[in-house]
N, C-alpha and C positions, 0 to 999 in steps of 0.2 A: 430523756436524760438531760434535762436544763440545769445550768449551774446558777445556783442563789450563792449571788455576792456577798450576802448582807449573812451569812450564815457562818464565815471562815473567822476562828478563834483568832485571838492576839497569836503575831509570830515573832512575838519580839525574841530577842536572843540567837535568833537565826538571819544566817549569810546568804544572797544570791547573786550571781551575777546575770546581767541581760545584758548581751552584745549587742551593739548597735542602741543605741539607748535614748539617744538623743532625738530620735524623730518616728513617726509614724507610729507603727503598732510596738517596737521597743518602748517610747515613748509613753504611751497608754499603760505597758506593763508594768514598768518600772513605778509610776504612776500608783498604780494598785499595789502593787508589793510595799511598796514604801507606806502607803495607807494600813496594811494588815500589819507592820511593826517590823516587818525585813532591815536590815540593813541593805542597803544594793549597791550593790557595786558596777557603776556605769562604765562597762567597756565600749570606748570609744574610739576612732581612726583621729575625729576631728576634735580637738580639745576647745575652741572657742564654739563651733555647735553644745558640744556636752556641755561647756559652763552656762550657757543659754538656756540650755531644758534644764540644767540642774535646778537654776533660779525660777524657771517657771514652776518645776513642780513644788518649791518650797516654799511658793506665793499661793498655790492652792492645796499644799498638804507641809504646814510650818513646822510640825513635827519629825519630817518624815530622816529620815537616817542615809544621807548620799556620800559618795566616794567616788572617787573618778578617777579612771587608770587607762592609762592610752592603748588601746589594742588596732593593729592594720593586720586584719586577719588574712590578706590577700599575699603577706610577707611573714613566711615562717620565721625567720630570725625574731620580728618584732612580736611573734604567740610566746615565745621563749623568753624574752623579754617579759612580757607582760604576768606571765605565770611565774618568772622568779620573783619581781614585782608582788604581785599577791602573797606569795609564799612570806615573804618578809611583814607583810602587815597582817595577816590572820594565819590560823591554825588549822581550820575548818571550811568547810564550804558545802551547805545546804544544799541550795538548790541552782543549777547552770540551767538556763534559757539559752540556748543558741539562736539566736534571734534575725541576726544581722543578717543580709544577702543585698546584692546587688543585680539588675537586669541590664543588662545592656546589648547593644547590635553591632558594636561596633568592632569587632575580633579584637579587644586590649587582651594582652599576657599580664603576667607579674613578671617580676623582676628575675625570676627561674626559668620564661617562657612558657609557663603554665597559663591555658585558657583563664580568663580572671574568676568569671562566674563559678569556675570550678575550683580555684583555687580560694577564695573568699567562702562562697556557700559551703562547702564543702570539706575540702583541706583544711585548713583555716581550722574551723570547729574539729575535723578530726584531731585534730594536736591538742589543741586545747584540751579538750577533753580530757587525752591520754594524759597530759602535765599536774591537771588538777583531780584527778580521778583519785590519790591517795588522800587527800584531805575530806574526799567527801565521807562523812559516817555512814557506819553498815547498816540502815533501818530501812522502811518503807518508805518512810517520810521522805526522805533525801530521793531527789529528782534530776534526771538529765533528761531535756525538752529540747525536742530537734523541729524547728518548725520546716515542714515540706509546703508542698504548694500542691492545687489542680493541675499545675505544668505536668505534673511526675506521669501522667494518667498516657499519656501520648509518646512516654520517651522512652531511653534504655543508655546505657550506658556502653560507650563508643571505646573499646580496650583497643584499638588497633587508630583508632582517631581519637584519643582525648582530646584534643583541642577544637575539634569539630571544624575542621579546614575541607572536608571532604562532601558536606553535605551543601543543599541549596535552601535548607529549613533555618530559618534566621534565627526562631525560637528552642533550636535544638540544645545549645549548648545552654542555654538557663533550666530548661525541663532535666537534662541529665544531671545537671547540679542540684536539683531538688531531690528527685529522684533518690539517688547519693543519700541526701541527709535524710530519707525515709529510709531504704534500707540500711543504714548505719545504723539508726535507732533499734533498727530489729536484729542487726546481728551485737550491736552492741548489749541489748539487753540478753538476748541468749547466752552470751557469753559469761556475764554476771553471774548469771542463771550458774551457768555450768561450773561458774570456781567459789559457789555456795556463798554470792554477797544477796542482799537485799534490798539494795539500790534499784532505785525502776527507771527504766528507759521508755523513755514513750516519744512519739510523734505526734505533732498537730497541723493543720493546715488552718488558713485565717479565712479563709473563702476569699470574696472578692473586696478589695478597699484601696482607698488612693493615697498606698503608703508611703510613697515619694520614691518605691521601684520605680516608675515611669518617665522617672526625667529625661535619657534619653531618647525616646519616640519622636517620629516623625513630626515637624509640629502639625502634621494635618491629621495624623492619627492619636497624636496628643488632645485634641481641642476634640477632636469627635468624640475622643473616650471620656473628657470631660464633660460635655455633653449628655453622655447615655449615663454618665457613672452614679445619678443619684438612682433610676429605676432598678439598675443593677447590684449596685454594692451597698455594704453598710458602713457604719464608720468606723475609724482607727480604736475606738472604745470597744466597740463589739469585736472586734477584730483578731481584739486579744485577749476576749473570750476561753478562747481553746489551750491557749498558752496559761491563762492561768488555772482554767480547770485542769489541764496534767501536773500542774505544778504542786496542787493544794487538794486535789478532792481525795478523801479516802479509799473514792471508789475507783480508782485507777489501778490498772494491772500493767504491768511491764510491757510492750510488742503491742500497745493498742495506739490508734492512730484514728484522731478526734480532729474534728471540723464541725463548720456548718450543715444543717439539716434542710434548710430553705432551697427554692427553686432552684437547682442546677450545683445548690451545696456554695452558692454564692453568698450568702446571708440566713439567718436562724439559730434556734437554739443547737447550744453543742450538744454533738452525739458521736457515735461511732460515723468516722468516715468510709466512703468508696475507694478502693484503694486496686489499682491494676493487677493484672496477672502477674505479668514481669517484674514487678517490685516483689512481690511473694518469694520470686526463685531464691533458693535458700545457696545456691553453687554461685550464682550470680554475688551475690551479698561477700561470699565469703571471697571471690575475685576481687570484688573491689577495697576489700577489708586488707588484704597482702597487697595490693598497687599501692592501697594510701599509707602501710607501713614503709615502701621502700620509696615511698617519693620525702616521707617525713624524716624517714631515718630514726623510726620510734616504733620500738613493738610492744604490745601489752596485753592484757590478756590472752594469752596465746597456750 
């Protein structure tokens, strides 16, 4: 199930946004989308990075249709922001990429005391979504792309420790945050399902690439992962692969969760991805579906 780039019709007259846009595999995305006739709309934290990629992508794609709207998905007030923002400049909105996430070791909150990782990867996008969910049209076409990670494979979701202060697993609280944005995809698309829209939810994972998650590491296990990163990873281009076959292929069904098919799911052509037991639980999904309503103070689909 490879995806041919060279195969996706004009998209002109249609809106997306990709969060985080300005670097790495946003960056790549936004990239392609803008190539296929998208308008994009680059939600950003950092407005002098976004003006930076914006210029780079329109030094190698002079056509391409950019917009840039400040999003710090890590501070609910500035989602609500951003999406009244939106609201005021379109009517519509195609296709959401939740793209953005942050790795880090370093136990930062946001400004509510929320773990960050969980509150950026996760929160973050859950609002979002809920904000802009009425402007999306009811077809197939129209897309919401949650990108997860390999993190998700090893985690679960800490309801008595969200902040993850109890564990000694460094990597804990970014795998539950991915985690998070996989099973949201799949309760988010059942739920669709169930109040008879057409809208598809789907998940992707990028496999392995050196998407500038890493900046915090060690620098000795920085330089070593630079080191190993060309045998194991592929690039920011392949990266976002996955992100854009959910976004555009026909053959996309709602609750399917696409990655790499290469050695260990690191790199290769996109297919269906491996996806954990614990991320399946359908009781789990819907626990953390009611926590991320009462922490946003947003209900919907309900």
């Amino acid at each position: 199930m490879d995806f041919n780039l060279k195969n996706i019709p004009s998209q002109k007259g249609r809106i997306a946004i990709v969060t985080g846009a300005n670097n790495g595999i946003g960056f790549e995305t936004t990239l392609a989308m803008a190539a296929y006739g998208f308008k994009v709309i680059m939600a950003c934290r950092n407005l002098v990075k976004a003006e930076k990629a914006k210029f780079d992508i329109l030094q190698k794609q002079p056509n391409a249709d950019l917009d840039i709207l400040q999003l710090d998905l890590s501070n609910l007030e500035s989602v609500r922001v951003f999406a009244k923002n939106f609201k005021i400049k379109y009517s519509q909105l195609d296709v959401l990429i939740n793209n953005a996430g942050v790795l880090i070791y370093s136990g930062k909150k946001n400004n509510a005391g929320v773990e960050l990782q969980f509150a950026t990867n996760h929160l973050g996008h859950f609002l979002l979504t809920n904000l802009l969910l009425e402007l999306i049209p009811d077809r197939p076409e129209s897309r919401i792309v949650a990108l997860s990670s390999l993190a998700h494979k090893d985690a679960k979701i800490f309801f008595d420790d969200l902040n993850c202060e109890k564990t000694d697993d460094s990597g804990a609280a970014y795998g539950q945050s991915k985690l998070a944005n996989l099973m949201f995809a799949d309760i988010l698309n059942r739920r669709l399902k169930k109040a008879g829209k057409k809208i598809v939810a789907v998940a992707v994972h990028p496999g392995g690439s050196d998407s500038g998650l890493f900046d915090e590491m060690s620098k000795a296990t920085y330089y070593t992962f630079k080191i190993l990163s060309p045998f194991i990873l592929h690039s920011n281009t392949s990266a976002a692969k996955p992100s854009l076959f959910a976004a555009l292929s026909p053959d996309v069904k709602g609750g399917e969760y696409f990655g790499p098919q290469g050695f260990k799911e690191f790199k290769g052509k996109v297919g269906i991805a491996k996806r954990s037991d614990y991320s399946k639980r359908e009781d789990v999904a819907a626990k953390l579906w009611q926590l991320s309503e009462e922490m946003t103070n947003e209900s919907f689909l309900s």
